[in-house]
C-alpha positions in Angstrom: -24.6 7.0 -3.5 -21.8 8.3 -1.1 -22.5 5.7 0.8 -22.1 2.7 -1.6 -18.7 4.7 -2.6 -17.7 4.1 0.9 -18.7 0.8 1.2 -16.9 -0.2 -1.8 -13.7 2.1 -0.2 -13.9 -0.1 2.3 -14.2 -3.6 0.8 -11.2 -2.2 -1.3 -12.8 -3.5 -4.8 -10.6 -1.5 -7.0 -8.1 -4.0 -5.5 -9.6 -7.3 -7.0 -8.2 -7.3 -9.9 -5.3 -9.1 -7.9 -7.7 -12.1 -7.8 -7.8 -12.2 -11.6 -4.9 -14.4 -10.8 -7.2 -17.5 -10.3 -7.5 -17.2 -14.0 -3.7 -17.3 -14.7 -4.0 -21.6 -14.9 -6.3 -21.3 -18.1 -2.9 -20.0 -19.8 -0.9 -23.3 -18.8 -2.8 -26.1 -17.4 -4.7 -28.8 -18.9 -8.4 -28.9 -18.6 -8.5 -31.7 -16.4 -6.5 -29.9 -13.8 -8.4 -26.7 -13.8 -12.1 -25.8 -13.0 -14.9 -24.9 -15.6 -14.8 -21.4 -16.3 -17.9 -20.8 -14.6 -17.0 -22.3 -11.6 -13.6 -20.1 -12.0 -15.4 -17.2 -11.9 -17.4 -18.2 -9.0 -14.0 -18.9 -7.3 -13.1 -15.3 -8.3 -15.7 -13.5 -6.3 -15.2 -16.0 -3.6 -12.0 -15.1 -3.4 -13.0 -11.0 -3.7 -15.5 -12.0 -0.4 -12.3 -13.2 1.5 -9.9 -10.5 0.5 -12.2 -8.2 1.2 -12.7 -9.5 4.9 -9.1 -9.7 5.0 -8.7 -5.7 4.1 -11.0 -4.9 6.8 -9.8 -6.6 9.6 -6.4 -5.3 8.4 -7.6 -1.4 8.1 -8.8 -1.8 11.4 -6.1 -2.9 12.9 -3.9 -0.1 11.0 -6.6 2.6 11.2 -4.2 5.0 13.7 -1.3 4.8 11.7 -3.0 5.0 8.4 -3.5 8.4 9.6 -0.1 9.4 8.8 -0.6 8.1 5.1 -0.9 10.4 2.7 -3.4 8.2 0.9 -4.3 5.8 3.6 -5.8 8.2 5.7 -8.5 8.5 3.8 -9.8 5.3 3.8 -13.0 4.7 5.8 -12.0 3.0 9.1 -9.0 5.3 9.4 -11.5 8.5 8.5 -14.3 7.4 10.4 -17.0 7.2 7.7 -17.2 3.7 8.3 -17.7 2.5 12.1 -16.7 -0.6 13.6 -20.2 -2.2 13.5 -20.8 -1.5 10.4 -17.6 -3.3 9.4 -18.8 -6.3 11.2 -22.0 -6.8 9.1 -20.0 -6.1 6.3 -17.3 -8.7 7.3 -20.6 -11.3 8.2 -22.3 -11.0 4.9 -19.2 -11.7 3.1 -17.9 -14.4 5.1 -21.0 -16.1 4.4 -21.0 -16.1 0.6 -17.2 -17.2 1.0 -18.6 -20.4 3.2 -21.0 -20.6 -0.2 -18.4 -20.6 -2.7 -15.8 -23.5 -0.7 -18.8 -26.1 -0.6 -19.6 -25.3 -3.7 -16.1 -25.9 -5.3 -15.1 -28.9 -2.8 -12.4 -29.3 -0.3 -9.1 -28.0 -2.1 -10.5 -25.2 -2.6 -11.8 -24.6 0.7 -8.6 -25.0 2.2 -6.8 -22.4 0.0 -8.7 -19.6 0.8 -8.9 -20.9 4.5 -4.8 -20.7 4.3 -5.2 -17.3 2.2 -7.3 -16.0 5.6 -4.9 -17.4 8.1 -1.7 -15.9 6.6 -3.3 -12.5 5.8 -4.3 -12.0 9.4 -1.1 -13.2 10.8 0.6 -10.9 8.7 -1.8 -7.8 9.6 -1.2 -9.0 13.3 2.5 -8.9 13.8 4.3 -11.0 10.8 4.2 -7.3 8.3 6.9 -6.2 10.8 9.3 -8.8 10.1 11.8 -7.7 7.4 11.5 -10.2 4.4 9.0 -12.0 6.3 6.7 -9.2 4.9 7.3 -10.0 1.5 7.4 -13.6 1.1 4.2 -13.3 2.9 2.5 -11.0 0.8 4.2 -13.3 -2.3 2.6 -16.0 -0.8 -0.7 -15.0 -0.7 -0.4 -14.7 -4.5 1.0 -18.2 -4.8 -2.3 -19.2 -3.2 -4.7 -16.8 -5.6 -3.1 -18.2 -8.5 -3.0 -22.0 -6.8 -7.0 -21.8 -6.1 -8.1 -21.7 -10.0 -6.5 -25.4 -10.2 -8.8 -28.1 -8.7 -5.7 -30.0 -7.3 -1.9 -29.8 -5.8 0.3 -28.7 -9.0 2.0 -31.1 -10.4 5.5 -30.6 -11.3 5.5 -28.7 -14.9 3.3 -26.1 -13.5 5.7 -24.8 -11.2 8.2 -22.6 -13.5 4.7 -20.9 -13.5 4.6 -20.4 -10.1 8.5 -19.0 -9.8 7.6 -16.6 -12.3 5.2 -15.1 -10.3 6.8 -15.4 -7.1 10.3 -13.7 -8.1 7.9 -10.6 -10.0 6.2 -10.3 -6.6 9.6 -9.9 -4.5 10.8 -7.6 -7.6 7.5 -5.5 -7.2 7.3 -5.4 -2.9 11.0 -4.2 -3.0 9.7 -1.3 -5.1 7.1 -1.0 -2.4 8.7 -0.5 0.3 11.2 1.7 -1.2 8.2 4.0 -2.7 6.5 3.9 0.6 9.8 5.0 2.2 9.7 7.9 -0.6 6.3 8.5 -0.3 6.1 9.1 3.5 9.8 10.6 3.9 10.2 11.3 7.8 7.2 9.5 8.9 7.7 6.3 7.0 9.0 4.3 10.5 6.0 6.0 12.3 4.3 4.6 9.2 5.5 0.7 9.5 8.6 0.1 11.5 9.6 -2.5 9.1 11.1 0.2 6.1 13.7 0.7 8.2 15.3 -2.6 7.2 14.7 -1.4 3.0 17.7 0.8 2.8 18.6 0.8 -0.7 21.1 -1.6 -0.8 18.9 -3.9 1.2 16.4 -3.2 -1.6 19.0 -4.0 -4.7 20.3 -7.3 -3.1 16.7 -8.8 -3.0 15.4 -7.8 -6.1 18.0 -9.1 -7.9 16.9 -12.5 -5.5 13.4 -11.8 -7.3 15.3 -11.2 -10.9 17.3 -14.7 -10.1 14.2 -16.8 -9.2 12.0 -15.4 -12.3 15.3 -16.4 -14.8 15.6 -19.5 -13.4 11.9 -20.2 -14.0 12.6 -19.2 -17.5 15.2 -21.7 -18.4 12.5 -23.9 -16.9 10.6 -23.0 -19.4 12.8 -23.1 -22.4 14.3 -26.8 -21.5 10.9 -28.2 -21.5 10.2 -26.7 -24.8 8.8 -23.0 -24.1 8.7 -20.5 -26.9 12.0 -18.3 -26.2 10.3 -15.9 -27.6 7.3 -16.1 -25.1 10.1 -16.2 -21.9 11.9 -12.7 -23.1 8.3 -11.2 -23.5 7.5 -12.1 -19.8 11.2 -11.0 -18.7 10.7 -7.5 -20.7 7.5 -6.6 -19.2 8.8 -7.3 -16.1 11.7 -5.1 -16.7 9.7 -2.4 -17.7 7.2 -2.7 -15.1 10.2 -2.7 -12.7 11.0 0.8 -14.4 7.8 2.3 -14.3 7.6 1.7 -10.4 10.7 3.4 -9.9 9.6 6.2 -11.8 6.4 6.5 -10.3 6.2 5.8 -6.9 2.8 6.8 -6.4 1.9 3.6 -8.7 2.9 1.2 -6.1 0.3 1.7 -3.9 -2.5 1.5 -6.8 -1.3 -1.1 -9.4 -3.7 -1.0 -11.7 -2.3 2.8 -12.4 -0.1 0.9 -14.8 -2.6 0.8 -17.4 -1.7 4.7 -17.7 1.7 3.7 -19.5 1.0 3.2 -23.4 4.6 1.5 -22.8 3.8 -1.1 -20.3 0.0 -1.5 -22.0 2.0 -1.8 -25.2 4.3 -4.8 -23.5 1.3 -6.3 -22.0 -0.5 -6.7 -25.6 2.5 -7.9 -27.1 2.8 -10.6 -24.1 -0.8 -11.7 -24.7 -0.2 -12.1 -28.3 2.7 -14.0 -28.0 0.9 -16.6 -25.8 -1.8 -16.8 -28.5 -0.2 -17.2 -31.7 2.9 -19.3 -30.8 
């Protein structure tokens, strides 16, 4: 049993909820532009098998300076409960049900997740130490999740979609680096050079960049007819989310701790019924 725990340390599952963003197309697309939902959720843990292979190669690579993470160091390549063969196999078997899933779903697909690979390792191998570099990257990758559960290029009214999301991901890596930089205190350069660039009025000017780019997408939205009401939602819980992370560092580095606010849960329902009812 200890040693599924670690394997599943390792392929970082309690992080693929972030792929859940392959479903985020069902909320705006039309049918003909999107894939069945079976074959969405088959994209889903294609997508988990690529991530995963992606967190591996990238704990490797970080494994000596995870070290000096209070929370990172703990994970199995930096801890040594995991060795580097036994990454490989890991990495083989789940680059092989990745190959699966893109000839299953057809070309567009394929060349996603082959994008999603190639800018995750570049990133791990050098690109994560160029200030703002770092975060468009990392934003990027997102674009791509949330690209893949479409079965084509977006077309045009899709894209406000795609702002919103990008400016929340800028909004929410600039709370990242500052909590990391809070987090680690004297060791955070050791840590990654690249905090040194997030001073805090660094930090300010490009959230508010990430602030501007998610408004804009929501006048988008409201001149092609969107529910006002359904744009102040989205705006609010990002607000509030953007509130929470200052609060709580700590919740930076695990997302999904969000779901520990009754505030932010209570936003998040109100959200979801605003996009069913009007």
């Amino acid at each position: 049993m200890q040693n599924l725990k670690t394997i599943s340390r390792l392929l970082r599952g309690d992080q693929w909820f972030k792929n859940l963003v392959i479903f985020a197309p069902l909320l705006f697309a039309s049918n003909q532009n999107i894939y069945p939902i079976d074959k969405l959720i088959i994209g889903f843990l294609g997508f988990c098998s690529v991530s995963s292979i992606t967190y591996i190669i990238n704990d490797w690579l970080d494994r000596k300076k995870d070290r000096l993470h209070p929370i990172k160091k703990n994970r199995p390549l930096a801890s040594g409960k995991i060795t580097g063969r036994q990454a490989i196999i890991v990495v083989i078997i789940l680059a092989l049900m990745a190959t699966s899933v893109s000839l299953l779903l057809g070309l567009y697909y394929g060349l996603i997740v082959s994008t999603y690979f190639i800018f995750t390792n570049l990133y791990s191998l050098g690109l994560k130490n160029i200030p703002l570099v770092d975060i468009l990257m990392v934003s990027g990758n997102f674009i791509l999740r949330m690209a893949s559960g479409l079965n084509s290029i977006p077309n045009i009214n899709t894209l406000p979609y795609f702002g919103i999301l990008f400016g929340l991901l800028i909004v929410f890596l600039t709370h990242k680096r500052r909590s990391d930089i809070k987090l680690l205190g004297e060791k955070a350069i050791a840590h990654k050079p690249v905090l040194k660039f997030y001073t805090i009025r660094n930090n300010y000017f490009f959230r508010g960049i990430g602030y501007l780019i998610a408004i804009v997408s929501f006048y988008k939205f409201y001149e092609s007819g969107f529910s006002i009401y359904k744009s102040i939602g989205l705006f609010f819980m990002l607000a509030v989310t953007s509130i929470i992370f200052s609060d709580n560092p700590e919740y930076t580095s695990k997302p999904q701790w969000l779901f520990r606010s009754k505030l932010w849960v209570s936003v998040l329902i109100i959200n979801i019924l605003l996009f069913v009812f009007l």
